[in-house]
N, C-alpha and C positions, 0 to 999 in steps of 0.2 A: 504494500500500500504506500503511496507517494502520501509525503509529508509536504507540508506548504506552509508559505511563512507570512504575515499580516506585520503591518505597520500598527506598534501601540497606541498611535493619535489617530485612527481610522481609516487610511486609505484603504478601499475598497478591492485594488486589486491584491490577488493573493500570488507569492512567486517560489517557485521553485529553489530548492538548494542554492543551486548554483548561484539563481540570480540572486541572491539573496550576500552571495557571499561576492560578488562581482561589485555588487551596488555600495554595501558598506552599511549604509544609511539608509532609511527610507525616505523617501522623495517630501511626503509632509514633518520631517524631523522627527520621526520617532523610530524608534528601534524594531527590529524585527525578530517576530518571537515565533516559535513552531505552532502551529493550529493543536497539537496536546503534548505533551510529553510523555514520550513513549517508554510501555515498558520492554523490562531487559526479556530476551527469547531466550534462553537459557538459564536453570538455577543458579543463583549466587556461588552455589557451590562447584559449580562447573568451573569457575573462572579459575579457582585455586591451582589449576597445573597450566594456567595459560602465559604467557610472556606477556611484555609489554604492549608489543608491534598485535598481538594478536586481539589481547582486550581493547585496543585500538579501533582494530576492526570490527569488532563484535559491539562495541557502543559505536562506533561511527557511523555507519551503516545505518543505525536508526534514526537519524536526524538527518543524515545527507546522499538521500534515497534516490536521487537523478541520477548519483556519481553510479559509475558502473563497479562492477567485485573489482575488476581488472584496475582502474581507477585510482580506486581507494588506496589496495591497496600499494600499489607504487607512489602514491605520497606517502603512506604512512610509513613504506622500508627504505623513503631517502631521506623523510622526516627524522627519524630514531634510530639514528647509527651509527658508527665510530665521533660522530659530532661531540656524543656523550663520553664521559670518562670512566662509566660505568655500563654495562652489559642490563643490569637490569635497572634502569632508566632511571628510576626513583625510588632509591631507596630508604628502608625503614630503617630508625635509631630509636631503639627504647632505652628510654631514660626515665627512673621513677616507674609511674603508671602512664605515662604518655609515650607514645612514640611518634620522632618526627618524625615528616615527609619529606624528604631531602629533594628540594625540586630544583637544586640550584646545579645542576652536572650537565649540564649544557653549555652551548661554544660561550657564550657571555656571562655566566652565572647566574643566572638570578631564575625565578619560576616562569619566565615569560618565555624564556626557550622552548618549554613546553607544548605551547601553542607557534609562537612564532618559527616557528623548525619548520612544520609544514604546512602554516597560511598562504607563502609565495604557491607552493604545489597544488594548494587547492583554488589557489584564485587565475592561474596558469592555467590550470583545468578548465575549469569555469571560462574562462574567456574564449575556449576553441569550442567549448559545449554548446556557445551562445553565439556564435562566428563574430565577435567582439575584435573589432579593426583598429579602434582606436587603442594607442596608448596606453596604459592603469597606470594614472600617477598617486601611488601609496602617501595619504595627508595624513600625519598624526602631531599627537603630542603631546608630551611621555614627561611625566612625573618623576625619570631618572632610568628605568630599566626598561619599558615596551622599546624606547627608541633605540639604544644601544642593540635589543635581541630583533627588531625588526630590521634594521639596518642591515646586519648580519647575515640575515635570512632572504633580504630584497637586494642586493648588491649583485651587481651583473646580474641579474635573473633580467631574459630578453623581454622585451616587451614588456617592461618595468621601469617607473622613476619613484625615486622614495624623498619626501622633503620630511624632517622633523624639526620641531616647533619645542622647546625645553626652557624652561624657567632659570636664564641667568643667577648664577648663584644658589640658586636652588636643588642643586644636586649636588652629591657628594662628589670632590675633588677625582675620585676613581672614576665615577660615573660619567662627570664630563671628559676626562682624558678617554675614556672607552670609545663615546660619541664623536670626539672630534678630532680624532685617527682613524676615524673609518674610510675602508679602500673602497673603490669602488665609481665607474662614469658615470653610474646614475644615482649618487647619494648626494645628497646635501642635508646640513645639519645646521640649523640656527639659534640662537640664544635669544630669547624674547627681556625686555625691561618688564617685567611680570613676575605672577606666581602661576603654576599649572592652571588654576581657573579658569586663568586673565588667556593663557596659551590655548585650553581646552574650549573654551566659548569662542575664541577666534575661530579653531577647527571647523569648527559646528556653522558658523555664520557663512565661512568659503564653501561649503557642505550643501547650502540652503541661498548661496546664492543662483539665482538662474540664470542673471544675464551674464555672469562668469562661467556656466556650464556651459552658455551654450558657443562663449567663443574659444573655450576650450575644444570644443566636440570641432568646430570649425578648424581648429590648427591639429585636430588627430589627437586630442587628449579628454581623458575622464577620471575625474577621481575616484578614490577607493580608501576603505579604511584599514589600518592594522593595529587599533585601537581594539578594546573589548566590547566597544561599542558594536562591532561585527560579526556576527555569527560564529561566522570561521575561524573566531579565533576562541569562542564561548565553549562549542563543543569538543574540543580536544581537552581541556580542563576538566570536563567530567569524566574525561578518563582515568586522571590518576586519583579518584576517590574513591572509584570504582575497585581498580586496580589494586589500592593499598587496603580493602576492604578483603579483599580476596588473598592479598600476601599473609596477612594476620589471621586467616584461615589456615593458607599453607602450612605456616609455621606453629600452629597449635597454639598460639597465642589468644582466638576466642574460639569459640564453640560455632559452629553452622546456624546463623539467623540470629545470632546474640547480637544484640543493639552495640555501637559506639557512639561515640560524641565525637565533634571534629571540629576546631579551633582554628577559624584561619584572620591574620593579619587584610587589614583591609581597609581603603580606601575608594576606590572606584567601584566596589562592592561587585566587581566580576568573577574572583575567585572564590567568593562564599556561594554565589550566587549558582554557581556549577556545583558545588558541593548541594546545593538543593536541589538541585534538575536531580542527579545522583540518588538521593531522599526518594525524588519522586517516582524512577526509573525503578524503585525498587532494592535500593541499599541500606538495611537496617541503621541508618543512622538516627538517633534519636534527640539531639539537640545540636544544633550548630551555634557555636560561639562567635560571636563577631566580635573583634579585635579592634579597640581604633585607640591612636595614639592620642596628644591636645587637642587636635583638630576632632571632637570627639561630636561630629554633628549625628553621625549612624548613631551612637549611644545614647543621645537626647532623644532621636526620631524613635528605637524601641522602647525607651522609657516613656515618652511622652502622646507618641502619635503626630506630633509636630515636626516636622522637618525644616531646618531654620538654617541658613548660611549667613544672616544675618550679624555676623561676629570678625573679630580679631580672626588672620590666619597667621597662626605661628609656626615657623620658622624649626622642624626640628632633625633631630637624629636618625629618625629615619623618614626620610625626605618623602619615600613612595608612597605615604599614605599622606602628605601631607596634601589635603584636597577636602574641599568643602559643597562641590556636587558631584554626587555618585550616581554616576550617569546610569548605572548598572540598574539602579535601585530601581528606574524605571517598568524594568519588565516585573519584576516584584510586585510592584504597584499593580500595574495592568489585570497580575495574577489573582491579588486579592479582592481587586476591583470588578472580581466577576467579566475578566476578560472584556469591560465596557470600555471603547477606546475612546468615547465622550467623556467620562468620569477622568480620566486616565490624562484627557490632552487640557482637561479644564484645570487639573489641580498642577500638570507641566506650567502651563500658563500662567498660576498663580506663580510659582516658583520665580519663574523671566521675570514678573510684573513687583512683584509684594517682594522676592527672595526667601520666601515659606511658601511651605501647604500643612492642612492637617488633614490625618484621614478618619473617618468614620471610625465608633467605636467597634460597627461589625468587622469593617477591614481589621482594625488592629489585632479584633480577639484572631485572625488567620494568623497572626507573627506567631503564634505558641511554639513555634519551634527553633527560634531565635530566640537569643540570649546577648545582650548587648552588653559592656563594656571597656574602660579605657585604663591604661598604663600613662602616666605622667614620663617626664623624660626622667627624673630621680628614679622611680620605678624600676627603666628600661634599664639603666647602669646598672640597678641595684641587681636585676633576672640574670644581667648577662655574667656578673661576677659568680651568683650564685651557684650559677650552673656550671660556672668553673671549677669554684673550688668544691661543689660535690661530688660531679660529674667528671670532671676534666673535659668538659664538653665546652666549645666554643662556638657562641650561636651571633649570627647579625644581628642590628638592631630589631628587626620587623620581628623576627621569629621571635626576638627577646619581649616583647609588645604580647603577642600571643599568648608565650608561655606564661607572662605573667596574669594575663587574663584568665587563662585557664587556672592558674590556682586561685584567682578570686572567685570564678565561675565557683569552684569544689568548696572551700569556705561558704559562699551564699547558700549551695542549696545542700549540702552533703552528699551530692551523688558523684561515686568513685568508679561512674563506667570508664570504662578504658578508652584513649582518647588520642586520636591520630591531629598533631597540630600541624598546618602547612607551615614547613621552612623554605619561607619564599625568596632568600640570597643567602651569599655565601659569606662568612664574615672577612670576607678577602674584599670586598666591595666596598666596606664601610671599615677599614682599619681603623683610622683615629679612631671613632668614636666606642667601637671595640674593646681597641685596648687600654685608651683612657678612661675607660669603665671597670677595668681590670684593676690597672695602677695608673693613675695621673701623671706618674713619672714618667711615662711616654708621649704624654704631649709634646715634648721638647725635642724630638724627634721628626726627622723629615718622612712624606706620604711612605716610600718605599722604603724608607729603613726599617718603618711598621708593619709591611710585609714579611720582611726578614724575621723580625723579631718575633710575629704570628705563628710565622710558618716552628721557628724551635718549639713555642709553647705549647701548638695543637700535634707537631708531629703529622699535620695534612700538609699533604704535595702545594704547592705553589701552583695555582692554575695558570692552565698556560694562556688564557683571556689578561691575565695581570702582567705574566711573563711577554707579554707581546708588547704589552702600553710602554714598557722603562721606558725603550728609545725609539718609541713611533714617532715621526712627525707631525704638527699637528696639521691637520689637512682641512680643515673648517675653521673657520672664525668671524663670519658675518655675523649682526648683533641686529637686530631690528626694536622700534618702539611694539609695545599690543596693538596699535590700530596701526601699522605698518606691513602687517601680517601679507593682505590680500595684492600689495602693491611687492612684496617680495618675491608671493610666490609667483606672479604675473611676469617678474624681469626673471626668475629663474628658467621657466618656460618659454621665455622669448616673446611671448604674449604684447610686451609693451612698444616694439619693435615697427 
C-alpha cells in the first residue's frame, strides 16, 4: 500500500515519497507528514538478529513506499558503510541503568550523520523518479552539526548545490573549523550576524518565496531541504530506536515486549520526534524524555500547554539545542490536533504573529507520553564530571543535558525502567567545554591541545573528522547580515547577474 504525504497547514494535494523528499517543504509552509504511521510487519523480536543496513530497510520501506527494494536498498548500503568507525553503526554503552546510543560514529561526529549519510541518495533518487531537470540547491541552517554532516554528505554529489546559513559565533570553535574546511565545487558555507532563529526563519522565508522560485526554476534551479524539516531526513532517525530496541533484546538486556524509556537531547524536536513515530510503529517504549538545555521553551510548552519564544536566547555549551522554534514540534501538533490542518496552521500563525500559541487542554492530555525537562549549564558540567569520575565515561555536552534529565526524570517519578538516552556528539566536538567541566585547569589550553589531552583521558581514538580540521584550510569565510540572506544566496547562484 503506497503511503502519501499532506502538508500540516492544508494543502490539499497529497504527494508521494519521493516528492515529498524532493520538495523539502510544503508549498503552503508546513511540513509534511505521512497520511498514518505505519506499523512495523514483522515482530519486534524479529529485529534482534538483524544488522543495521537491514533494520534500515525493514523501517524504511514503510514510509518511502515509491522507492523500489532495489532502490532502497543501494542508498541504505552506500549510506552505512566504512563512512562509520564502527560495523554496527550505533552502538550501545551501558552505564548505571541507562544505556547510550552512541550516534556520533559517523564521517562528522555528531547524530546527524545518521540521517544525512543517505538524504543526498535519497533525494538523487527522487529527482530521476520524478524526471526533475532542474538543479536541487540543498538550503539549510544548522545550529552547528546538520550543516557540517550535510555538507559532507552533499559535496560533489552531481546535480547538487548545498548553501549553509550558521549563527556566527554561535557554534563551537570545532564546529565552525568542521564547516568552513569543507571541500567540495558545490558547497558554500556562510556565517549569519544572528542566532539559529534569526538563520532558520530566513530559510523558511527563501523557502516560501515565489517570485525567487520561480527565477530560480528559470536559471535551472530548485531548492530543497536537508534540514529535519524534510522527511528524508525524519525517517532514517526512526531507525536507530528501532534498532537499539532490538540490540537490548539481542543482548538479554530486557525481556521480549518489556517497555523502555528513551531520553533524547533536543532542540529542533526532530530527534524525539522519530523516537515517537518509533512509539507509534510499535516499539514498546513507554515514556520519552525531552531534554532541553536554558533555552528551555519544549519544557515550558509540556509543563504549560503554552509555547512561548517570547524570551532571552542564551548563548550556551551546547550550542545545538540552542533554538527557540522547534520547527519539528509542528507535526506533533498537527498529530494531537486530530490531524486538522486548520487548527494546526491557525495556532503556526499565532506563533509568526503573537511569538506563542496555547493548545487545548484535550490536545495537551495527548502529551502523556512526554516528559519534559531542562539541565542548567552548572548542571551540564556538573553530568559531565560525574560521569567521569564514576564511569570513566566521557560524554559531550548534549548527551550531558540528557543524562542529567534522565536522573531528574527517575527522582520525579520513581520509575527505574531501563532507558536508552540518545548520544547525539562526540565529546571530540565540544572539547573546551568538556574538559573544562572536568578540571578548569584546561581552559588555558589551546582548541587542539584539548584534543590531545581528551584523547589520554578517555583512551578513545582521535577521530579522524578532528584529525583532518588541524591543518585544513579554511575555504569559507563570507559573513552576511539576517536580512542579507536572500541577496546572498541570489549572487551565489549567479541569479543577480
Amino acid at each position: 500500500m503506497e503511503l502519501l504525504y499532506r502538508s500540516t497547514r492544508g494543502e490539499k494535494k497529497a504527494y508521494t515519497a519521493s516528492e515529498a523528499v524532493l520538495q523539502g517543504l510544503a508549498k503552503d509552509g508546513g511540513l509534511f507528514v505521512p497520511d498514518q504511521i505505519p506499523s512495523l510487519q514483522r515482530p519486534i523480536s524479529e529485529f534482534a538478529g538483524l544488522s543495521y543496513q537491514e533494520t534500515a530497510y525493514e523501517v524504511m520501506k514503510l514510509f518511502l513506499t515509491d522507492y523500489t527494494e532495489e532502490e532502497l536498498k543501494y542508498c541504505i548500503s552506500h549510506a552505512y558503510d566504512d563512512k562509520f568507525d564502527t560495523k554496527v553503526i550505533a552502538p550501545l554503552v551501558k552505564k548505571g541503568n541507562a544505556y547510550y546510543l552512541e550516534l556520533f560514529h559517523g564521517a562528522t561526529i555528531a547524530f546527524k550523520d545518521m540521517a544525512l549519510s543517505i538524504l543526498p541518495y535519497l533525494m538523487v533518487t527522487a529527482a530521476k523518479k520524478n524526471n526533475c531537470s532542474n538543479e536541487i540547491v540543498i538550503l539549510t541552517a544548522t545550529s552547528g552539526d546538520t550543516g557540517k554532516a550535510a555538507l559532507a554528505g552533499f559535496a560533489n554529489v552531481p546535480g547538487t548545490k548545498i548553501i549553509v546559513f550558521y549563527p556566527k559565533g554561535g557554534v563551537s570553535p570545532i564546529q565552525e573549523k568542521q564547516m568552513v574546511t569543507q571541500k567540495g565545487d558545490n558547497t558554500w558555507v556562510v556565517g549569519i550576524h544572528g542566532n539559529f532563529d534569526d538563520a532558520q526563519t530566513g530559510v523558511k522565508a527563501l523557502f516560501n518565496d515565489k517570485k525567487l522560485a520561480e527565477q530560480m526554476n528559470q536559471a535551472g534551479f530548485q531548492f530543497s531541504s536537508a534540514n529535519s524539516i524534510n522527511i528524508g531526513r525524519l525517517v532514517p532517525q526512526v531507525v536507530y530506536y528501532v534498532y537499539s530496541y532490538a540490540q537490548l533484546l539481542a543482548s538479554g538486556e530486557i525481556q521480549n515486549g518489556e517497555s523502555i524509556n528513551v531520553t533524547v537531547p533536543t532542540g529542533n524536536f526532530g530527534n524525539i520526534l522519530a523516537a515517537y513515530y518509533a512509539k507509534q510503529m510499535g516499539v514498546p517504549i513507554h515514556k520519552l524524555i525531552c531534554a532541553s538545555n536554558d533555552n528551555k521553551v519544549l519544557y515550558d510548552f509540556f509543563t504549560t500547554g503554552c509555547y512561548d519564544k517570547n524570551r532571552d536566547f542564551i548563548l550556551t555549551t551546547s550550542p545545538s539545542m540552542d533554538i527557540l522554534i522547534s520547527s519539528n514540534l509542528e507535526r506533533l501538533i498537527y498529530k494531537i490536533a486530530g490531524a486538522d490542518a486548520n487548527k494546526d496552521a491557525a495556532l503556526m500563525n499565532d506563533l509568526a504573529q503573537t511569538g506563542k500559541y496555547v493548545i487545548t487542554d484535550e490536545m495537551k492530555a495527548q502529551l502523556a507520553d512526554f516528559y519534559g525537562n531542562y539541565a542548567t549549564e552548572e548542571e551540564t558540567a556538573n553530568q559531565i564530571k560525574k560521569m567521569y569520575e564514576t564511569y570513566h565515561y566521557i560524554m559531550d555536552t548534549h548527551t550531558a543535558v540528557a543524562s542529567c534529565v534522565y536522573d531528574k526524570y527517575v527522582k520525579d517519578s520513581g520509575d527505574n525502567t531501563k532507558t536508552v538516552i540518545a548520544s547525539t556528539a562526540s565529546p571530540y566536538k565540544f572539547t573546551r567545554s568538556v574538559m573544562n567541566a572536568i578540571d578548569p585547569s584546561y581552559d588555558e589550553k589551546g582548541d587542539f591541545e584539548l584534543v590531545d589531552e581528551l584523547n589520554k583521558l578517555s583512551n578513545v581514538a582521535i577521530p579522524k573528522a578532528i584529525q583532518e580540521i588541524r591543518t585544513a584550510p579554511v575555504l569559507h569565510n563570507r559573513v552576511c547580515d539576517k536580512d542579507q540572506m536572500k541577496e546572498t544566496v541570489c549572487d551565489i547562484l549567479g541569479l543577480n547577474k
